[in-house]
TIPADREN-262491 format. One record per residue (C-alpha): residue in three letters; x, y, z; residue number from 0. Coordinates in pm, 1 decimal. Example, Ala and Ser with C-alpha at 12.3 -4.5 7.8 and 13.67 -1.06 7.14 Angstrom:
[rec 'ALA' [1230.0 -450.0 780.0] 0]
[rec 'SER' [1367.0 -106.0 714.0] 1]
REM end
This chain:
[rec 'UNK' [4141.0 -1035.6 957.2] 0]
[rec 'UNK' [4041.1 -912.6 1294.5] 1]
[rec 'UNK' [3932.2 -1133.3 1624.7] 2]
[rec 'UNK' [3576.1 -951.1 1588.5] 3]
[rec 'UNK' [3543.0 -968.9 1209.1] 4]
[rec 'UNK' [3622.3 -1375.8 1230.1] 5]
[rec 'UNK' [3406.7 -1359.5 1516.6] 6]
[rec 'UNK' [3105.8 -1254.1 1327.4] 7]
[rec 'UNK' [3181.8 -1505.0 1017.1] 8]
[rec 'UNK' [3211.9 -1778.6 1225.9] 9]
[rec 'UNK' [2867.7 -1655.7 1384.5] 10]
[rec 'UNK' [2686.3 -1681.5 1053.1] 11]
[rec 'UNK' [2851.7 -2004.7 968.4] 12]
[rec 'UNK' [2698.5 -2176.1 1264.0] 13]
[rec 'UNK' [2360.7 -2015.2 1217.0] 14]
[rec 'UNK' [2332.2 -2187.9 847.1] 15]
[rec 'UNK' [2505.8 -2460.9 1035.9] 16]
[rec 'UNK' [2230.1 -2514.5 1257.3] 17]
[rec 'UNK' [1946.1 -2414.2 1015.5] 18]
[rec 'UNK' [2059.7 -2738.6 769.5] 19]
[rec 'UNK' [2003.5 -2977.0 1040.7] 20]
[rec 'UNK' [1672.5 -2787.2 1195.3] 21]
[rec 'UNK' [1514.9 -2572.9 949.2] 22]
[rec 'UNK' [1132.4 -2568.9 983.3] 23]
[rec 'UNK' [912.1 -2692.1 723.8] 24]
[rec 'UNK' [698.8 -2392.3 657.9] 25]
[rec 'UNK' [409.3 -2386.1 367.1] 26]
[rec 'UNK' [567.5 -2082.5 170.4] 27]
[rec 'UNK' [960.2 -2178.8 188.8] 28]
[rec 'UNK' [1104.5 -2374.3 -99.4] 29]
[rec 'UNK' [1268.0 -2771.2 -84.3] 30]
[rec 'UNK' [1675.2 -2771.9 -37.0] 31]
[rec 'UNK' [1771.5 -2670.9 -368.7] 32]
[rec 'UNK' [1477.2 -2563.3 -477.2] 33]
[rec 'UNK' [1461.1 -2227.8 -545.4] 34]
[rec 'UNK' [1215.0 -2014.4 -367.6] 35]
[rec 'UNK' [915.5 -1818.0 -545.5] 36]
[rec 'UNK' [956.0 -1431.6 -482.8] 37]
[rec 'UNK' [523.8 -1477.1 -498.4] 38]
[rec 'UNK' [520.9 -1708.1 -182.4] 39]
[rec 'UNK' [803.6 -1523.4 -30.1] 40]
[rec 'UNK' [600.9 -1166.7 -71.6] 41]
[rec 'UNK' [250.4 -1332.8 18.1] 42]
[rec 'UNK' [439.6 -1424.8 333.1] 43]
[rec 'UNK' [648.8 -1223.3 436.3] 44]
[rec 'UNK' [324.7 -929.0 382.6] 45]
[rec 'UNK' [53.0 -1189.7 617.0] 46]
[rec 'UNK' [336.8 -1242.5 893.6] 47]
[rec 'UNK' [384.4 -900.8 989.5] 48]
[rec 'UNK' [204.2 -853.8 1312.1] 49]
[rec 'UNK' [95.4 -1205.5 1281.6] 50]
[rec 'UNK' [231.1 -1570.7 1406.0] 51]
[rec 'UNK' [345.7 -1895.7 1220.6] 52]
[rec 'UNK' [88.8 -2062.2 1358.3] 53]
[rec 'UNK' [-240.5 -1841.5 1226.8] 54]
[rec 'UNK' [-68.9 -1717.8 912.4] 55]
[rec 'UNK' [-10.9 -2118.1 742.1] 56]
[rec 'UNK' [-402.6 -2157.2 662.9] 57]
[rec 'UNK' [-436.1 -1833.6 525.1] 58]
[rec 'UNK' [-158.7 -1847.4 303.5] 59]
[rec 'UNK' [-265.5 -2166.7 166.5] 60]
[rec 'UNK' [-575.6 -2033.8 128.0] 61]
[rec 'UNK' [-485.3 -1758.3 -125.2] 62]
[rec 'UNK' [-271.9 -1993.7 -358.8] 63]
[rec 'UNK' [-581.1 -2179.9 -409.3] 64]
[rec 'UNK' [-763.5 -1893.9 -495.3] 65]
[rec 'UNK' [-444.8 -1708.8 -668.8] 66]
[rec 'UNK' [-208.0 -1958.3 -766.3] 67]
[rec 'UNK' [-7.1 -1609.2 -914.0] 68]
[rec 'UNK' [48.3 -1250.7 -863.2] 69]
[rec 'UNK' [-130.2 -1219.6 -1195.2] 70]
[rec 'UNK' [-423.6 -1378.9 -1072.1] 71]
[rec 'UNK' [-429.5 -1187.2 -747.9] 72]
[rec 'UNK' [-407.3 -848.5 -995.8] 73]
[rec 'UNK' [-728.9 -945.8 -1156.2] 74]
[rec 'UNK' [-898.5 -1013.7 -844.3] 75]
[rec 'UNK' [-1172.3 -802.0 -723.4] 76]
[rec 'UNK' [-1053.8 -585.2 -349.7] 77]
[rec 'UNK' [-1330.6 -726.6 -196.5] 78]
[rec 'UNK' [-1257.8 -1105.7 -247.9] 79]
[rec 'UNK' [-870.8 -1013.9 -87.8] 80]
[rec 'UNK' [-1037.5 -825.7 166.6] 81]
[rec 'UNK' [-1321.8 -1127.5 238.0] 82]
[rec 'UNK' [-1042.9 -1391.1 276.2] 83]
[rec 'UNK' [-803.0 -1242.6 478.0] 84]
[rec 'UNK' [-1077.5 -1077.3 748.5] 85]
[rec 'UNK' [-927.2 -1170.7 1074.9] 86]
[rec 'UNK' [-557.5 -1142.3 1005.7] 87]
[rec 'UNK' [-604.1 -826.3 1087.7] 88]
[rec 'UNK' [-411.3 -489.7 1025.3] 89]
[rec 'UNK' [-636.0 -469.1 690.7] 90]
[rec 'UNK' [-395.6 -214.6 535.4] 91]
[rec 'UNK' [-193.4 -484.2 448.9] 92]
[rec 'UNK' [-445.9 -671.0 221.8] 93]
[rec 'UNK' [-568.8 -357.2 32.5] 94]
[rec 'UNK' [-211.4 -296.6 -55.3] 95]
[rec 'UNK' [-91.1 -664.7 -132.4] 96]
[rec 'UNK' [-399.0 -618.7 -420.7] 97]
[rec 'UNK' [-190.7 -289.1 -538.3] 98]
[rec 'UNK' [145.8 -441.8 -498.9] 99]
[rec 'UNK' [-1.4 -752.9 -737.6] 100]
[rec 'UNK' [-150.2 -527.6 -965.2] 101]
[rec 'UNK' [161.5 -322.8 -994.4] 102]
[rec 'UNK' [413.9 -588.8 -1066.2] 103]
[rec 'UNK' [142.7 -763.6 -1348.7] 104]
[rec 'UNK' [119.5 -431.1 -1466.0] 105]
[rec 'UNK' [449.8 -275.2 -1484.6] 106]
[rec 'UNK' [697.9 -584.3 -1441.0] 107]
[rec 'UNK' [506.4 -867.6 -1666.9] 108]
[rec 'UNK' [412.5 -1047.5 -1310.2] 109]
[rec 'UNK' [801.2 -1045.7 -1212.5] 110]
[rec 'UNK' [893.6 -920.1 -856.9] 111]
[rec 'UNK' [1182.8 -680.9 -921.9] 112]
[rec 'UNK' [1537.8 -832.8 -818.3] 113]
[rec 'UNK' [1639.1 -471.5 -675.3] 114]
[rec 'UNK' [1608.4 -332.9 -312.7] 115]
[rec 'UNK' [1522.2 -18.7 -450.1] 116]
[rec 'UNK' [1302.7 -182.5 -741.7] 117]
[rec 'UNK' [1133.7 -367.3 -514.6] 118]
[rec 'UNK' [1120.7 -54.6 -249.9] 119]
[rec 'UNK' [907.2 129.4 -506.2] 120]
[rec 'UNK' [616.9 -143.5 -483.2] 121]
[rec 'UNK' [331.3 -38.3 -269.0] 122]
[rec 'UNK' [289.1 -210.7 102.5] 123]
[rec 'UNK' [644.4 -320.1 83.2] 124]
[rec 'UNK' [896.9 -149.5 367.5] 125]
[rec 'UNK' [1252.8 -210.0 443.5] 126]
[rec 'UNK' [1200.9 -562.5 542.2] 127]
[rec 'UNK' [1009.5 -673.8 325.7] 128]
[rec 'UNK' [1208.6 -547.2 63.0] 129]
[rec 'UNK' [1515.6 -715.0 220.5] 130]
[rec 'UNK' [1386.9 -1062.2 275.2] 131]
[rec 'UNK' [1267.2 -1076.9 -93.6] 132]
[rec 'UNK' [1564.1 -978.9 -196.1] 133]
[rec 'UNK' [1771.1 -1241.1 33.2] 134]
[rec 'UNK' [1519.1 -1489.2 21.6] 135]
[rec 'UNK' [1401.0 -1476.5 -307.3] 136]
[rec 'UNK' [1724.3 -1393.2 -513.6] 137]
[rec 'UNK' [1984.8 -1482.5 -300.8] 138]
[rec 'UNK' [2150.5 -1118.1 -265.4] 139]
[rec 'UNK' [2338.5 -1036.6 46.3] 140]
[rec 'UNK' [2077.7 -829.2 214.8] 141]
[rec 'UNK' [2020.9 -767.8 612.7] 142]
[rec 'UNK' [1701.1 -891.9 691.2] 143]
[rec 'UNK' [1575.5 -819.6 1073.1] 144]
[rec 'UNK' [1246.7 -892.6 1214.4] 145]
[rec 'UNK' [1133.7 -922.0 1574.3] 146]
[rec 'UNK' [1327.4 -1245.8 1643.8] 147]
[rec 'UNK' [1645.2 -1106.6 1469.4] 148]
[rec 'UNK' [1608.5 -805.8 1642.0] 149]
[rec 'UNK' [1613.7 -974.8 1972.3] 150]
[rec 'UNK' [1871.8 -1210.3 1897.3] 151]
[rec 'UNK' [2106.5 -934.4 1785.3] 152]
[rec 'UNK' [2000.0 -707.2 2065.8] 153]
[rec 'UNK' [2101.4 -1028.2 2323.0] 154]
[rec 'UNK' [2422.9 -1118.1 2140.6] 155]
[rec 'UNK' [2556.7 -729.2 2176.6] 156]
[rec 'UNK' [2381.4 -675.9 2486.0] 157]
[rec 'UNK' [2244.8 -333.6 2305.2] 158]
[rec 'UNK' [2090.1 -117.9 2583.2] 159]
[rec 'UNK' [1946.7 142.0 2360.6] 160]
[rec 'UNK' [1569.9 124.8 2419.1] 161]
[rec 'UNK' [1332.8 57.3 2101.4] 162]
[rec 'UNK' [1212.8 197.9 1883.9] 163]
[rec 'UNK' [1582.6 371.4 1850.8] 164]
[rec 'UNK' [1785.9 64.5 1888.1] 165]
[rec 'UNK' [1687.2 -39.0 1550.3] 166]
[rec 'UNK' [1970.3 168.9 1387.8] 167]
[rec 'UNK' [2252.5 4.8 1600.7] 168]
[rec 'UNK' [2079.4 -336.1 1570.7] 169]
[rec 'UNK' [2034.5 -289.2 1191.7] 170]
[rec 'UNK' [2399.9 -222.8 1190.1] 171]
[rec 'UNK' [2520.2 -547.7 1414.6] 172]
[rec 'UNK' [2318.6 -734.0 1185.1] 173]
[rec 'UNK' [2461.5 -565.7 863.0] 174]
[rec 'UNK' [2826.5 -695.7 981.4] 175]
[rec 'UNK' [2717.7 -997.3 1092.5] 176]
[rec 'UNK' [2517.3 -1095.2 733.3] 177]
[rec 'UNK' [2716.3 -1328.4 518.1] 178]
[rec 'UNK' [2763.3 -1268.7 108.5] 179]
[rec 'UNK' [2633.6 -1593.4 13.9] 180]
[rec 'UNK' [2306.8 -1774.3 146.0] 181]
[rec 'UNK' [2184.8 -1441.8 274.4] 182]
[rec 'UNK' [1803.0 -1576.3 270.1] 183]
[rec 'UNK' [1870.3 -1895.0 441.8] 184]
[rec 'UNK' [2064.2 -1725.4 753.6] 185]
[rec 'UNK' [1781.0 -1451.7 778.3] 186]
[rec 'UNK' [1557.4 -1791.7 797.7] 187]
[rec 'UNK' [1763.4 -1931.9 1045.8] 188]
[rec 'UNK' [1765.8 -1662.3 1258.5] 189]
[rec 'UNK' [1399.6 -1638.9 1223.6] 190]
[rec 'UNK' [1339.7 -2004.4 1354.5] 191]
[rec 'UNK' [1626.5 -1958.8 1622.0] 192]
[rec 'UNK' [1428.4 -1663.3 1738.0] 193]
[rec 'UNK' [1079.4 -1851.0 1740.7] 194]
[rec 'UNK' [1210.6 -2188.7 1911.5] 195]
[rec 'UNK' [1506.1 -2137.3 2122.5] 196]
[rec 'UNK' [1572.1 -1718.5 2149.4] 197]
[rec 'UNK' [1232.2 -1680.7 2304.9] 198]
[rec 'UNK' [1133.4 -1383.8 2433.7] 199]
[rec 'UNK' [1075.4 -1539.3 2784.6] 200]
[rec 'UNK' [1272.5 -1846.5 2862.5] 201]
[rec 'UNK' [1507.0 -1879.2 2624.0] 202]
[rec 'UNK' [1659.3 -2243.9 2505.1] 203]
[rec 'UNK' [2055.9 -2084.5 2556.4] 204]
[rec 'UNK' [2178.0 -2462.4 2613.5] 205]
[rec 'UNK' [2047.2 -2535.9 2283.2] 206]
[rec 'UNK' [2109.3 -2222.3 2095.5] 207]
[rec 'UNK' [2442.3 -2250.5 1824.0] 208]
[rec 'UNK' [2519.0 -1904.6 1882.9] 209]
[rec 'UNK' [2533.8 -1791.5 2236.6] 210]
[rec 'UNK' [2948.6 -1835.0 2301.5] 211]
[rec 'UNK' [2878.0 -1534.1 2078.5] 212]
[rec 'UNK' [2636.6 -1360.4 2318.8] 213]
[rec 'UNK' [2675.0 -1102.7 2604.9] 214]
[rec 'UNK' [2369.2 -1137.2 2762.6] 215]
[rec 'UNK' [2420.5 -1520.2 2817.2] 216]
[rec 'UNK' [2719.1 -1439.4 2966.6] 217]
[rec 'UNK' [2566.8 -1164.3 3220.2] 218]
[rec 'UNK' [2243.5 -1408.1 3259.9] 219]
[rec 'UNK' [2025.2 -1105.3 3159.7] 220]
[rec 'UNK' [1872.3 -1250.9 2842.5] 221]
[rec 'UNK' [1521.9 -1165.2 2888.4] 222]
[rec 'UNK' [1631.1 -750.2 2969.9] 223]
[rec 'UNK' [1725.3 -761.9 2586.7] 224]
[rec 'UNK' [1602.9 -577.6 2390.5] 225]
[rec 'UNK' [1497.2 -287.8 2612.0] 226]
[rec 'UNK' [1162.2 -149.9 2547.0] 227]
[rec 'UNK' [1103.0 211.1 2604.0] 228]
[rec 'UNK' [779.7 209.8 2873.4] 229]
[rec 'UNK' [430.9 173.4 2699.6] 230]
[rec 'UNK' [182.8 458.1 2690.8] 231]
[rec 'UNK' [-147.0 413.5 2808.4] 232]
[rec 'UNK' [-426.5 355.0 2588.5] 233]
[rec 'UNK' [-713.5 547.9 2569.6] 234]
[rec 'UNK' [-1007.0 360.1 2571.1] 235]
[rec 'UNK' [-1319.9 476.0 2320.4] 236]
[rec 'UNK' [-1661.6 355.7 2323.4] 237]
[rec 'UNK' [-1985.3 342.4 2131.3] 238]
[rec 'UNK' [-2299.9 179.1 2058.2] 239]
[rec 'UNK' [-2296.1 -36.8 1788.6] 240]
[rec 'UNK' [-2660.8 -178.4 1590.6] 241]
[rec 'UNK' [-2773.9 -454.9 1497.8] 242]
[rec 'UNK' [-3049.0 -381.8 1278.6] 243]
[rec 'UNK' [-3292.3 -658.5 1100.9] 244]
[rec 'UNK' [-3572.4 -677.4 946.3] 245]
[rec 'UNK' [-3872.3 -936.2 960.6] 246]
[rec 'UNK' [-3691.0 -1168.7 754.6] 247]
[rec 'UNK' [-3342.1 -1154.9 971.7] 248]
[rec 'UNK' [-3165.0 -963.8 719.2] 249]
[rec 'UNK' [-2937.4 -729.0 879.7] 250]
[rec 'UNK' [-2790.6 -404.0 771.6] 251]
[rec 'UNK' [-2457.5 -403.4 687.6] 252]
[rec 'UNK' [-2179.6 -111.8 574.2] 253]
[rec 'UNK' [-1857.2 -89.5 349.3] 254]
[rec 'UNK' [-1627.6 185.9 560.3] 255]
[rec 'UNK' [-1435.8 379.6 375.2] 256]
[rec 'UNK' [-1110.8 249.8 222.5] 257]
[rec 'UNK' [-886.2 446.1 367.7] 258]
[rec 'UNK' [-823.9 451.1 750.7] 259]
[rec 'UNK' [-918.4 166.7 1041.8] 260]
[rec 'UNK' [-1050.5 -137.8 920.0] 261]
[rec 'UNK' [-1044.9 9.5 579.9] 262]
[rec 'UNK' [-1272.0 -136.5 321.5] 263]
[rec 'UNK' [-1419.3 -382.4 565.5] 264]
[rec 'UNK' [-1771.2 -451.8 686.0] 265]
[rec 'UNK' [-1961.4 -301.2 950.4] 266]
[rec 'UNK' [-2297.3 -276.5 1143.4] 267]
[rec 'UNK' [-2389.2 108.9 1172.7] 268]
[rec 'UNK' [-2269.4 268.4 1511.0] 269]
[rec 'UNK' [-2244.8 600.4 1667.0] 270]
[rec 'UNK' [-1886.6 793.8 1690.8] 271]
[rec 'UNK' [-1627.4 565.6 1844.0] 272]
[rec 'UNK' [-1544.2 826.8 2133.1] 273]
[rec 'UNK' [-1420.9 869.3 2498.0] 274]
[rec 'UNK' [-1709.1 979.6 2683.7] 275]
[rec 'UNK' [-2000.4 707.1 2720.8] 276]
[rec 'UNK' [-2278.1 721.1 2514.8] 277]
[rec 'UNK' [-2638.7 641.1 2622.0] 278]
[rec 'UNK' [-2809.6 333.3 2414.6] 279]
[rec 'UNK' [-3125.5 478.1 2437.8] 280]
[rec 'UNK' [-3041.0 826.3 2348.2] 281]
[rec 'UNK' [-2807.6 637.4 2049.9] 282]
[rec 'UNK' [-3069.1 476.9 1930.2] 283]
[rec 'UNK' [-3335.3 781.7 1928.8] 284]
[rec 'UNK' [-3101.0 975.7 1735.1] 285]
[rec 'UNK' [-3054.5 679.1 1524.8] 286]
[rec 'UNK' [-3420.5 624.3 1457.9] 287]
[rec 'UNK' [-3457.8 1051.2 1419.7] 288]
[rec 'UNK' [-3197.0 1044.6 1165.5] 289]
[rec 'UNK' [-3291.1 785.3 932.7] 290]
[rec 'UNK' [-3634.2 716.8 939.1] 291]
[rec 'UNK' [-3648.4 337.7 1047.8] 292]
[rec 'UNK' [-3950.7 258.6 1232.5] 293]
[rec 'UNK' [-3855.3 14.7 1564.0] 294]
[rec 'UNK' [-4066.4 -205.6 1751.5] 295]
[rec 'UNK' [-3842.0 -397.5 1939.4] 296]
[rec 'UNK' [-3526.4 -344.0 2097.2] 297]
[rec 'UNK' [-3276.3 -535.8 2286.0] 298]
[rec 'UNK' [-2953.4 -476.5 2428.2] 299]
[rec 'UNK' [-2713.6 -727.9 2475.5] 300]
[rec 'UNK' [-2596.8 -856.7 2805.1] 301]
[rec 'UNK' [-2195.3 -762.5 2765.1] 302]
[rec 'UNK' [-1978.5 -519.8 2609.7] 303]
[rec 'UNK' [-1753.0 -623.5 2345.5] 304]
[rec 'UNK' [-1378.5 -545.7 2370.1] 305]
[rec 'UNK' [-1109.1 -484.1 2116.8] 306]
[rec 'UNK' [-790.4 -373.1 2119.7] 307]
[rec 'UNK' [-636.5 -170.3 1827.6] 308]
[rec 'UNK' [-274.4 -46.9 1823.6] 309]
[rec 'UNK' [-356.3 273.2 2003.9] 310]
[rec 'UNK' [-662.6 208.8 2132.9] 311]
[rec 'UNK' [-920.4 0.8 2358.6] 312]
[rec 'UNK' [-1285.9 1.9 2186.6] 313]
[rec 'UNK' [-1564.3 -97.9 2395.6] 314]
[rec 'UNK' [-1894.6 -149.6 2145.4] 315]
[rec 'UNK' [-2234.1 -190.1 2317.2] 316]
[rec 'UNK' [-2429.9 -392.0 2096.1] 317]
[rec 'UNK' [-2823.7 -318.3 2072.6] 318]
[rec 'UNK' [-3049.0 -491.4 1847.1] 319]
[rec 'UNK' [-3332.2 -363.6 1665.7] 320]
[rec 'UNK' [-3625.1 -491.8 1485.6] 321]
[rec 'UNK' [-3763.1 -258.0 1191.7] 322]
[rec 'UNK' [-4068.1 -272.7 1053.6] 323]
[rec 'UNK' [-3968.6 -216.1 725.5] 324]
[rec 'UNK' [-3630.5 -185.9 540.5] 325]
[rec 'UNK' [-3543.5 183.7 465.9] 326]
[rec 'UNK' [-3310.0 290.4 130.2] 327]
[rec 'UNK' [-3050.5 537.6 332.4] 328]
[rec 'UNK' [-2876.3 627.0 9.5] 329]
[rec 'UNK' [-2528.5 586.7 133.0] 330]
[rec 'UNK' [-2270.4 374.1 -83.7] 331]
[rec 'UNK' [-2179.0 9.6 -39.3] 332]
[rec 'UNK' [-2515.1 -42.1 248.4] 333]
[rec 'UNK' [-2743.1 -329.7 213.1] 334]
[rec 'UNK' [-2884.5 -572.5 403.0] 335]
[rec 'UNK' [-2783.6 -983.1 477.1] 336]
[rec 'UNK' [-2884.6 -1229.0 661.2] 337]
[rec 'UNK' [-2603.1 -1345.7 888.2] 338]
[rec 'UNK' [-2539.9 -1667.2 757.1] 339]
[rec 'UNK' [-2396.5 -1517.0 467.6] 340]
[rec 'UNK' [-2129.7 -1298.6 646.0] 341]
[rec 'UNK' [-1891.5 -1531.5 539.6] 342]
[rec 'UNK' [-1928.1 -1416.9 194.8] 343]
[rec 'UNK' [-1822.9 -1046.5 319.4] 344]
[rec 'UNK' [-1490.5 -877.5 455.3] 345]
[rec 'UNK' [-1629.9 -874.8 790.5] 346]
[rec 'UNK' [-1330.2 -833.1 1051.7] 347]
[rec 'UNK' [-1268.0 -981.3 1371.7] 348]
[rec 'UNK' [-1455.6 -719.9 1562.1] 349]
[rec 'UNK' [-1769.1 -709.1 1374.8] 350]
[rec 'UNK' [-1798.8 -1139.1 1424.6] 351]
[rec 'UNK' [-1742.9 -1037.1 1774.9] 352]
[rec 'UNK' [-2034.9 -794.6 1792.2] 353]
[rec 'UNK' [-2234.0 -1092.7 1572.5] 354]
[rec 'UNK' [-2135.7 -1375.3 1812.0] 355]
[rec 'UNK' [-2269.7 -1162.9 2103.5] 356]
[rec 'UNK' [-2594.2 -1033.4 1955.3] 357]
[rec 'UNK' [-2683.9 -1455.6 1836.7] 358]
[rec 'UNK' [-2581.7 -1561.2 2194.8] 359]
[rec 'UNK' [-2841.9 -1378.3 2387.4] 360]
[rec 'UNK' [-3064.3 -1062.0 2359.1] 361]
[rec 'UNK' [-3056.9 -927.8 2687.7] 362]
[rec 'UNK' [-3277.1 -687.4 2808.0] 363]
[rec 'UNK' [-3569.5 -455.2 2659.8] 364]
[rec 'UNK' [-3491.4 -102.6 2626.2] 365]
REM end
């Protein structure tokens, strides 16, 4: 055996070293000797993506109340899934963990597949996920890398290839570096090394097991690793957004399509989410020419609200309006609610932010 292929053994020995005597006690992994459900796994591994530890533990305990199975979660309407995971964000993910559940009650009896490719052919579920189940779930010698493996790997070799196309020659490190038995636990391990000690700034390197085994420790240039290719700038788009409500405080509310940003989610009506500025008082005489809603009072709010999408700032103006009477549009999934019944809708993060600044204070008269 080689210096470099003993090298990379004794590298995954310490890692499951190290993970026996720290491992984290997370809600979805299984007891020492227990073995792990491929449900929990999937649930999260799927609500982690883009999302931390820290927000992702009530939500996943959450949905085992309310779908102690994948079976459960088949027969589940979209809406409820959508409803309880609003502001996790990245709402893709929740229309197609519904598919993936329905697809495994429907064509695997409510088993996960214990195949890479069998798995693969689920919808929602990538590479990684694919991987980790696999690993994780039945214990098959699969390379699982996430952020924190990714930057641990990219430190180690000191890989100066800028993402996104490092991830080939990382994938690769990791592939050697993966051992044939307790596969899931050293992708674990690597996870929690990467949370607490190989931190993206600051890293823990007098408490890490594994960096004799890494370059960048030894050139002190940790926190160069891995290389990021520079960021684009983001365009930032704008609208008005309205708050309509009637004499009662009801307030009308719309389904977007299922498809596309925010898919399936809730909504107050707004004009084009654009690049040039748009005039509130223009926006809302084309609103009021367009649908017929008779206004007698309208406010606009004292600050713009601000989100940030992947590839895009939004900036929404909020203006409120008081209609005499309550109009039927005839467009799909559009009714009215008062707003202490959001909570029964899939209304995302941005929408409670255009709520929370409408209730706070109205502003001034148009």
């Amino acid at each position: 055996m080689t210096d470099q292929r003993l090298q990379q053994q004794t590298f995954s020995s310490d890692v499951l070293a190290w993970y026996d005597e720290n491992a984290r006690s997370l809600p979805w992994r299984s007891p020492p000797g227990e073995k792990p459900d491929p449900y929990h796994v999937w649930l999260s591994e799927i609500m982690l993506q883009q999302t931390t530890v820290v927000t992702v533990g009530p939500y996943f305990e959450k949905f085992l109340k309310s779908w102690p199975s994948v079976k459960d979660m088949a027969v589940a309407e979209l809406d409820e899934i959508l409803t309880a995971w609003a502001g996790l964000g990245y709402y893709a993910r929740a229309r197609n963990l519904h598919k993936c559940a329905q697809a495994v009650t429907n064509q695997h009896n409510g088993i996960f597949p214990n195949t890479l490719k069998g798995l693969l052919d689920l919808p929602g579920i990538g590479p990684y996920t694919a991987a980790a189940i696999a690993a994780i779930a039945y214990a098959q010698s699969e390379t699982v890398v996430d952020g924190n493996i990714e930057r641990i790997i990219s430190r180690v070799c000191r890989i100066r290839v800028p993402l996104p196309a490092a991830k080939k020659p990382i994938t690769e490190e990791a592939a050697l570096r993966t051992p044939a038995a307790r596969a899931g636990d050293y992708a674990q391990a690597l996870m929690d090394i990467g949370a607490t000690i190989c931190t993206p700034r600051n890293p823990g390197c007098s408490r890490c097991p594994v960096s004799r085994y890494c370059t960048a420790f030894d050139h002190s240039d940790m926190e160069t690793y891995p290389v990021k290719a520079p960021k684009k700038k983001k365009p930032t788009r704008r609208a008005v957004i309205f708050w309509l409500q009637d004499g009662e405080g009801a307030v009308l509310l719309h389904r977007r399509a299922e498809k596309g940003l925010l898919g399936g989610m809730m909504e107050f009506p707004s004009t084009d989410w654009q690049e040039k500025p748009v005039s509130p008082k223009d926006a809302v005489a084309a609103l009021i020419s367009n649908s017929g809603f008779r206004v007698y009072e309208s406010w606009e709010t004292r600050e713009t609200v601000r989100h940030t999408f992947t590839h895009f700032h939004l900036e929404l103006l909020p203006v409120r309006l008081t209609v005499l009477d309550r109009l039927d549009l005839n467009i799909a999934d559009t009714f009215w609610s008062k707003p202490e019944n959001f909570d029964q809708y899939a209304l995302p993060t941005l929408m409670r932010k255009v709520a929370k600044s409408v209730q706070e204070g109205q502003g001034s008269l148009l």
